[in-house]
C-alpha positions as CSV (number, residue, x, y, z in Angstrom):
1,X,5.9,-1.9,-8.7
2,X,4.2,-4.9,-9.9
3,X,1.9,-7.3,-8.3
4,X,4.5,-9.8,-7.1
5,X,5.9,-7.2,-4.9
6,X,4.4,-6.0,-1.9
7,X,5.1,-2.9,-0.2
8,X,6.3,-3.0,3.6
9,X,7.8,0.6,4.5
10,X,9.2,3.7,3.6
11,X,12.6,5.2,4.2
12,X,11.8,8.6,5.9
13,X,14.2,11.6,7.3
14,X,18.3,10.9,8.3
15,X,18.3,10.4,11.7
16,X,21.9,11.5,13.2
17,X,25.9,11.9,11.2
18,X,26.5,8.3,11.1
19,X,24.1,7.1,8.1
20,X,21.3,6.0,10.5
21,X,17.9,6.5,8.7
22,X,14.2,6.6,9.9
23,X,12.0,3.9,8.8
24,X,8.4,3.1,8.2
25,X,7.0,-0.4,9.2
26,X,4.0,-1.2,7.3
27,X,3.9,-5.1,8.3
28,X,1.8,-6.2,10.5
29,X,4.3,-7.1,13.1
30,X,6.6,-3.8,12.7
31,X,10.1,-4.9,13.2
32,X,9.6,-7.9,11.4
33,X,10.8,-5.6,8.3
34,X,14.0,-5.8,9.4
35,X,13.8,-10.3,8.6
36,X,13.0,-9.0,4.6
37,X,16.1,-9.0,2.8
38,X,16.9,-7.7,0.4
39,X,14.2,-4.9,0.5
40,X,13.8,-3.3,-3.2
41,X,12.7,0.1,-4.4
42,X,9.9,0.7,-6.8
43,X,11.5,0.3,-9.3
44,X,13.6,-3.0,-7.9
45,X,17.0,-1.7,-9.4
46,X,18.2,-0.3,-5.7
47,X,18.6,-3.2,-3.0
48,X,18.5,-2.2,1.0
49,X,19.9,-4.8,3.9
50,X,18.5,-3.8,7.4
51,X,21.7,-4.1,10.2
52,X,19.5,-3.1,12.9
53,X,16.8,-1.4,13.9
54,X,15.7,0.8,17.1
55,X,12.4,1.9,18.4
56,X,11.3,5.6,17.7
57,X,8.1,5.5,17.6
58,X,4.8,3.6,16.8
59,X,6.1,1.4,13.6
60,X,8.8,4.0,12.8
61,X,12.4,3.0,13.6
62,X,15.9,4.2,13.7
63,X,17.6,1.9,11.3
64,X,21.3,1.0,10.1
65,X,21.5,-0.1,6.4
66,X,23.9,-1.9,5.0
67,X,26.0,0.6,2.5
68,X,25.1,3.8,3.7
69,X,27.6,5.4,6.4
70,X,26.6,8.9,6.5
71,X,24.0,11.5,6.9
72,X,24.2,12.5,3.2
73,X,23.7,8.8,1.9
74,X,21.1,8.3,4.2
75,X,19.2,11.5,2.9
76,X,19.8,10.6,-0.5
77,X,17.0,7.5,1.1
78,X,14.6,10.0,2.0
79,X,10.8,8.6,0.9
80,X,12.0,5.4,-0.9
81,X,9.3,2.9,-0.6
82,X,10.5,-0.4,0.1
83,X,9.4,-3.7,-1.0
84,X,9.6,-7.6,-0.9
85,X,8.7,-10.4,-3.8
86,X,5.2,-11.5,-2.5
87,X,6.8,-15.2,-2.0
88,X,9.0,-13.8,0.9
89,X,5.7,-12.8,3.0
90,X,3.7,-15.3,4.5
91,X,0.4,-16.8,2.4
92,X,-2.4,-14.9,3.5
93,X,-5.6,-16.6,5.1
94,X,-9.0,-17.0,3.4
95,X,-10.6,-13.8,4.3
96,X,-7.0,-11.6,3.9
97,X,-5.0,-10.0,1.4
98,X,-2.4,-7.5,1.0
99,X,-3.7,-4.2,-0.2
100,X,-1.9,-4.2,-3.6
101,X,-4.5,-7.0,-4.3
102,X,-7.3,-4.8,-4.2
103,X,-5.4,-2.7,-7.0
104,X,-6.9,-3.3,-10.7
105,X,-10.5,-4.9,-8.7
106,X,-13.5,-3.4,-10.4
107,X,-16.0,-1.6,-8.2
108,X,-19.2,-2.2,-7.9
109,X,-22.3,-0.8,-6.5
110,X,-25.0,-2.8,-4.9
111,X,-27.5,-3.0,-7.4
112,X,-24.8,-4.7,-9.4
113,X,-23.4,-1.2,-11.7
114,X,-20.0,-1.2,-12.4
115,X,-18.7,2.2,-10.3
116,X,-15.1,2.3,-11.6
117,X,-11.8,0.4,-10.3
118,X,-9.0,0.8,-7.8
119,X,-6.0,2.5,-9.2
120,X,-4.1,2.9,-5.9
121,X,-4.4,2.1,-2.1
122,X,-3.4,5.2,0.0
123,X,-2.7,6.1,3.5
124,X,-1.8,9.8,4.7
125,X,-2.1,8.4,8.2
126,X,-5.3,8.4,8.6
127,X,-6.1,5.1,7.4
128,X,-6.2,3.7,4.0
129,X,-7.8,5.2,1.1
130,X,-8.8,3.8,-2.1
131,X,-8.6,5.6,-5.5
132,X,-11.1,4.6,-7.9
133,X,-11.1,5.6,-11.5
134,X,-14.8,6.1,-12.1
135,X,-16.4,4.3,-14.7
136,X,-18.5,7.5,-16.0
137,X,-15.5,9.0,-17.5
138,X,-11.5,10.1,-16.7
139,X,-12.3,11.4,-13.5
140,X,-11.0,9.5,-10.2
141,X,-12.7,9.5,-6.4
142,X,-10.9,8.2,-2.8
143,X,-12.8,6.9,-0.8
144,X,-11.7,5.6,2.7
145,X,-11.1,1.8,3.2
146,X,-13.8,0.6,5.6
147,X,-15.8,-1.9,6.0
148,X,-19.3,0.1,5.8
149,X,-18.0,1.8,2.3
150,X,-16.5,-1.5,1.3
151,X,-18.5,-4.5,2.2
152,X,-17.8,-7.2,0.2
153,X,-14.7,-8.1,-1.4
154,X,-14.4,-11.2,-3.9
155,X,-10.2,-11.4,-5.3
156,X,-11.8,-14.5,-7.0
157,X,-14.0,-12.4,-8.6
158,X,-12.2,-9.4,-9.3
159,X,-14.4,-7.0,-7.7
160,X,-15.3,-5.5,-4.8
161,X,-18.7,-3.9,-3.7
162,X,-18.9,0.1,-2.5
163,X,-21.6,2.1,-0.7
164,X,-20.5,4.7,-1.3
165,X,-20.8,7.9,1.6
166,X,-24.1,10.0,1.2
167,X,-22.1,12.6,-0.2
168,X,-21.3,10.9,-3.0
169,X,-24.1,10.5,-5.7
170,X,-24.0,7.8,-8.0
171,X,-24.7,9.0,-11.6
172,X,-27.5,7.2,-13.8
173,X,-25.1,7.1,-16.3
174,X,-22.7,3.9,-14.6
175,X,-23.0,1.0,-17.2
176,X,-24.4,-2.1,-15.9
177,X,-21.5,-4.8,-14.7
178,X,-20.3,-6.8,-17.9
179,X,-19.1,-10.3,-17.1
């Protein structure tokens, strides 16, 4: 999806015969997916209206969508992300951002080498995760989106500075940062 979509949730499991469908929150205020409309998939051709929404559970709701009346069009749903033009969230503050800004930011280290750049923002539910390509060859790295591994981050700039865990060993081989 590109950068002037933002993604908010994910359709999960058919919940029920009539066409109800589980669904993912990712705003920050959970049911306020339900005022984005029309939600878009990745690839924006497929369109989704939200007619209501029920609590299930911590940002996951039981949700009617416009179109889809039973259980085998709602599983036909099953792990569509869903998203919204950038315009149709609110501006972000200062010091915030939506995580698909960090995609494409080059990484670097403290001393100033360049480390690699985010490819993707993750989150297997156990927080987010970045995935950086590294900049000593094809090879890619996650690393878990927190403030002690991530420190700085300048969208002005482009990048954004990693300490990376101990675990992780820098090579001598990282290029110094090219401006």
């Amino acid at each position: 999806m590109a950068k002037d979509h933002v993604l908010v949730g994910c359709f999960g499991a058919p919940h029920g015969i009539c066409g109800e469908i589980k669904l993912k929150s990712f705003t920050g205020i959970p049911h306020a997916i339900a005022t984005y409309s029309p939600l878009v998939d990745t690839c924006g051709t497929r369109q989704f209206s939200v007619i209501r929404l029920r609590p299930f559970k911590a940002n996951v709701f039981i949700a009617t969508i416009a179109g889809v009346t039973d259980r085998a069009k709602a599983k036909e749903l099953t792990n569509t992300t869903l998203y919204v033009p950038r315009e149709a969230l609110p501006r972000t503050g200062e010091e915030e951002f939506y995580l698909n800004d960090l995609i494409g930011l080059v990484v670097i280290t403290e001393t100033d080498k360049v480390f690699g750049h985010v490819v993707d923002v993750l989150n297997f539910g156990g927080g987010d995760i970045l995935e950086i390509a590294l900049a000593t060859g094809d090879e890619t790295t996650l690393l878990p989106f927190k403030k002690e591994v991530f420190p700085h981050i300048d969208l002005g700039a482009g990048c954004l500075t990693v300490v990376p865990p101990i675990d992780i060993e820098i090579e001598a081989a990282i290029p110094d940062r090219q401006d």
